[in-house]
Biopython code that builds the backbone (N, CA, C, O; Angstrom):
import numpy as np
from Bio.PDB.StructureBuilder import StructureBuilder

atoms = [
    (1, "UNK", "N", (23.120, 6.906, 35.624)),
    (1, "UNK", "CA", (21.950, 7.564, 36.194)),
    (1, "UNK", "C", (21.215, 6.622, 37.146)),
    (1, "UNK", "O", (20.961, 7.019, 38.283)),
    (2, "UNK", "N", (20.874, 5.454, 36.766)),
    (2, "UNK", "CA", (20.913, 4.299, 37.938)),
    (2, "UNK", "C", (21.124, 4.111, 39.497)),
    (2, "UNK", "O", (20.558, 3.888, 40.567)),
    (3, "UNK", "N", (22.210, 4.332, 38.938)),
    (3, "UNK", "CA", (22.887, 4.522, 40.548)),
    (3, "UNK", "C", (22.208, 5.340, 41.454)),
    (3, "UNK", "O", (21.873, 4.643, 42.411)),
    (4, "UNK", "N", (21.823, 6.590, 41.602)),
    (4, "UNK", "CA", (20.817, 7.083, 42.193)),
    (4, "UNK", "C", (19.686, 6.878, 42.583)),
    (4, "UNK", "O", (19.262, 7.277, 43.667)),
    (5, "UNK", "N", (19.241, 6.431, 42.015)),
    (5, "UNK", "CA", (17.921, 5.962, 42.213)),
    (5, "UNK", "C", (17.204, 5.176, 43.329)),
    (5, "UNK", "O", (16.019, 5.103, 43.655)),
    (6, "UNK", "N", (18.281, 4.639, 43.778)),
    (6, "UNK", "CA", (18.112, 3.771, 45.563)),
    (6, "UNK", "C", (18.495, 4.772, 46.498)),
    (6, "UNK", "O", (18.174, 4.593, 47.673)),
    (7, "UNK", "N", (19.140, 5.821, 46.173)),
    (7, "UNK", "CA", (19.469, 7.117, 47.101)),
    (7, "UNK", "C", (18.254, 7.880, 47.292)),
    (7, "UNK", "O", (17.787, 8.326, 48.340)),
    (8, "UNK", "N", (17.660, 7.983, 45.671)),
    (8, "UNK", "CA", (16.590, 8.902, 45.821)),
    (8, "UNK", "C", (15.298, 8.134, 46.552)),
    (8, "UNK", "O", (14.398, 8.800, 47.062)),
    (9, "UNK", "N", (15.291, 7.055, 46.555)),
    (9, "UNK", "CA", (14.346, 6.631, 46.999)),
    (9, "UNK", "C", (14.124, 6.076, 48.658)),
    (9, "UNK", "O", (13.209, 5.605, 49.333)),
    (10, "UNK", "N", (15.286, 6.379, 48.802)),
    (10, "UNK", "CA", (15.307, 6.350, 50.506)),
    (10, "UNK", "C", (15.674, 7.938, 51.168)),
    (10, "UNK", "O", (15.601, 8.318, 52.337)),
    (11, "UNK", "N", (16.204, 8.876, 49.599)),
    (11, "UNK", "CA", (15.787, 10.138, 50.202)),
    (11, "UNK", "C", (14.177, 10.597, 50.697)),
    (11, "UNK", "O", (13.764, 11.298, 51.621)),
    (12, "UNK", "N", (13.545, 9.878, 49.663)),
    (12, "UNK", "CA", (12.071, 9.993, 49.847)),
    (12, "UNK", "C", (11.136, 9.640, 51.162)),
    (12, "UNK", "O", (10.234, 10.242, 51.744)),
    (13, "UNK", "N", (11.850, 8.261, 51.357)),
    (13, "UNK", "CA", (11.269, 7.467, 52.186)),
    (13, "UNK", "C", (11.257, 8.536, 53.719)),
    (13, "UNK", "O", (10.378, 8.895, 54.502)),
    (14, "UNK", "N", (12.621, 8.747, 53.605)),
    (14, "UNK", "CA", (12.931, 9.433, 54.903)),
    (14, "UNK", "C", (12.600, 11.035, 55.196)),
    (14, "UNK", "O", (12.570, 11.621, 56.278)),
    (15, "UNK", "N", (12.353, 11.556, 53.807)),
    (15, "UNK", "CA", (11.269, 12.850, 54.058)),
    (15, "UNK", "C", (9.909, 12.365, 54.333)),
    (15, "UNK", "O", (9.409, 13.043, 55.230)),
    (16, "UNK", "N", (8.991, 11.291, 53.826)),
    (16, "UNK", "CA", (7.911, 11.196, 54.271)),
    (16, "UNK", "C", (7.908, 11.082, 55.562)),
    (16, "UNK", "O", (7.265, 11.847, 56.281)),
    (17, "UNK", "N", (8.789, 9.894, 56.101)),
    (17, "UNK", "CA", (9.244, 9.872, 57.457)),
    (17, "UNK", "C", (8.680, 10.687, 58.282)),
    (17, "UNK", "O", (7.719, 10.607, 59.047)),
    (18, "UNK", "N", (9.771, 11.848, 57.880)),
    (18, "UNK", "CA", (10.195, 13.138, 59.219)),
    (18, "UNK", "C", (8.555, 13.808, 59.131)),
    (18, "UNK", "O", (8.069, 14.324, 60.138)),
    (19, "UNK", "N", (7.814, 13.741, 57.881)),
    (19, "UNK", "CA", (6.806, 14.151, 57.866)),
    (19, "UNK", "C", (6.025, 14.148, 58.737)),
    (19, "UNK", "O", (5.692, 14.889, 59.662)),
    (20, "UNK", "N", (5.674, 12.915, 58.209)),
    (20, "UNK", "CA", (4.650, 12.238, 58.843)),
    (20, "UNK", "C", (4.503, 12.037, 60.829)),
    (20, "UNK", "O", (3.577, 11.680, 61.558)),
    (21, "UNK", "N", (5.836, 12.454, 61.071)),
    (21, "UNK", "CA", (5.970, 12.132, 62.190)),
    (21, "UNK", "C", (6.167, 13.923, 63.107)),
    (21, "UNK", "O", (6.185, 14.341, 64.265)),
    (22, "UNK", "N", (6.246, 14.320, 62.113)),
    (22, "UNK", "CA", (6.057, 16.586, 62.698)),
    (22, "UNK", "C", (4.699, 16.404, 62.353)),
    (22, "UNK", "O", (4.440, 17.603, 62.449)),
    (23, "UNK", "N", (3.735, 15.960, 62.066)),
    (23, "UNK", "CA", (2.286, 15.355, 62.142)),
    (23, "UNK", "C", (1.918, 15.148, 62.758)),
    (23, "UNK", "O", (1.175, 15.929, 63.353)),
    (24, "UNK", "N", (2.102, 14.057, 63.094)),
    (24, "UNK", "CA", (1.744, 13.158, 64.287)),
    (24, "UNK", "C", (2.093, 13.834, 65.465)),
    (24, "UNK", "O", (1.212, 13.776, 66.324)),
    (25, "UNK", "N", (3.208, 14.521, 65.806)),
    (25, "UNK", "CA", (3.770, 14.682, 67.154)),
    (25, "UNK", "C", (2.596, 16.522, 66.938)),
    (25, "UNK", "O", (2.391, 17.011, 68.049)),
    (26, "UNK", "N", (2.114, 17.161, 66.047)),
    (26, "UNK", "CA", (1.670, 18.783, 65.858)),
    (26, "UNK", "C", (-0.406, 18.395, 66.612)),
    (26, "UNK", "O", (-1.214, 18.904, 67.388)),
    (27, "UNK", "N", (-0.281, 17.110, 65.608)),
    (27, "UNK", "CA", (-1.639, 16.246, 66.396)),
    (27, "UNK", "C", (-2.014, 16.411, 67.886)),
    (27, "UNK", "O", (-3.173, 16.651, 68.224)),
    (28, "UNK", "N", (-1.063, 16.285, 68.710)),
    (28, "UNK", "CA", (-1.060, 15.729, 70.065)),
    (28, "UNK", "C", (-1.689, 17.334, 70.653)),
    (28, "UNK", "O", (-1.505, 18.423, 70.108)),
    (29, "UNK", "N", (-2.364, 17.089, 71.752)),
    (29, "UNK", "CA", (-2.963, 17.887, 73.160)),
    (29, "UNK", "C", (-1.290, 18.511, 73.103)),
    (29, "UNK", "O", (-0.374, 17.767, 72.751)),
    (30, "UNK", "N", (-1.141, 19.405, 73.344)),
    (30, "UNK", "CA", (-0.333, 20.776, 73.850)),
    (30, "UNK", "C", (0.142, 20.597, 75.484)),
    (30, "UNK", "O", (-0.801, 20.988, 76.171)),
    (31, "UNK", "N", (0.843, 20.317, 76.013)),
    (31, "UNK", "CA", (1.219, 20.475, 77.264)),
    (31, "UNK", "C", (1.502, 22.304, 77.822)),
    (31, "UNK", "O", (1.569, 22.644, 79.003)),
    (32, "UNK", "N", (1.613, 23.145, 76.754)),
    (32, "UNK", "CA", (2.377, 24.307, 77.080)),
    (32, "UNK", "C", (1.028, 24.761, 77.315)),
    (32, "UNK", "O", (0.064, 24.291, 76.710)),
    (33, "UNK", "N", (0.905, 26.141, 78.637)),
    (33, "UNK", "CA", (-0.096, 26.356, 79.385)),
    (33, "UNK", "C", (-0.711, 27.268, 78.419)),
    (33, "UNK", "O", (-1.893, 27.257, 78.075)),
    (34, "UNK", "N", (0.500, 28.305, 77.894)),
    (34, "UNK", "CA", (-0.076, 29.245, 76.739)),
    (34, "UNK", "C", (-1.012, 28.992, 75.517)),
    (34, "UNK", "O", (-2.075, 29.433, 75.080)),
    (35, "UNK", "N", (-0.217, 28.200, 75.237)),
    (35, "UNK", "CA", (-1.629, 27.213, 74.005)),
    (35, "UNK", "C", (-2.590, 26.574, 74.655)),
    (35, "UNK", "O", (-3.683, 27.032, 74.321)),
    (36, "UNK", "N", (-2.708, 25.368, 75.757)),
    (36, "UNK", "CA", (-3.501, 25.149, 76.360)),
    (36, "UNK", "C", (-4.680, 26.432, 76.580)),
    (36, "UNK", "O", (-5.827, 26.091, 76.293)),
    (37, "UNK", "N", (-4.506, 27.840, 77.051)),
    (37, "UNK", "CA", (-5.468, 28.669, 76.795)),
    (37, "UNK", "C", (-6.138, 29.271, 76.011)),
    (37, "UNK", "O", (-7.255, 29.761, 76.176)),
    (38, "UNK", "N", (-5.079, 29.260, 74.555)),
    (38, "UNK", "CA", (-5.599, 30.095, 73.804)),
    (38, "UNK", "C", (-6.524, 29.025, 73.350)),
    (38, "UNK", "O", (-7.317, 29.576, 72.588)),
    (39, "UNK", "N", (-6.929, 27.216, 73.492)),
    (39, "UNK", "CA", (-7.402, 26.398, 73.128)),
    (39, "UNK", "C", (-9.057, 26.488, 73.839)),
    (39, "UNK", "O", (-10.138, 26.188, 73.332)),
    (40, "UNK", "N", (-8.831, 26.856, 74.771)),
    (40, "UNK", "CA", (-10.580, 26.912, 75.803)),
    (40, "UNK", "C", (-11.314, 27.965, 75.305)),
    (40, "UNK", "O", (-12.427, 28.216, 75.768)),
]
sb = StructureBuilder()
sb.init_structure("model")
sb.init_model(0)
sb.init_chain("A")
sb.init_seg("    ")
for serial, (resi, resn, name, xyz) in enumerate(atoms, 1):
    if name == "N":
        sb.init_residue(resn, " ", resi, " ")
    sb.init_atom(name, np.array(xyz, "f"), 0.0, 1.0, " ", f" {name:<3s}", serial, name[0])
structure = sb.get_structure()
């Protein structure tokens, strides 16, 4: 059962990852004109 456990924990690592970073990038000013309007 061991053995897993360095898998699971860089499974983890790398979902917080992707998280954190569809975050960060959902954060940002909108370039698309359509959202840009529905924003004003």
């Amino acid at each position: 059962m061991n053995d897993y456990s360095s898998a699971i924990t860089i499974l983890i690592a790398v979902s917080a990852a992707l998280t954190i970073g569809v975050v960060f990038v959902l954060k940002q000013p909108t370039d698309l004109p359509i959202l840009k309007d529905k924003q004003d």
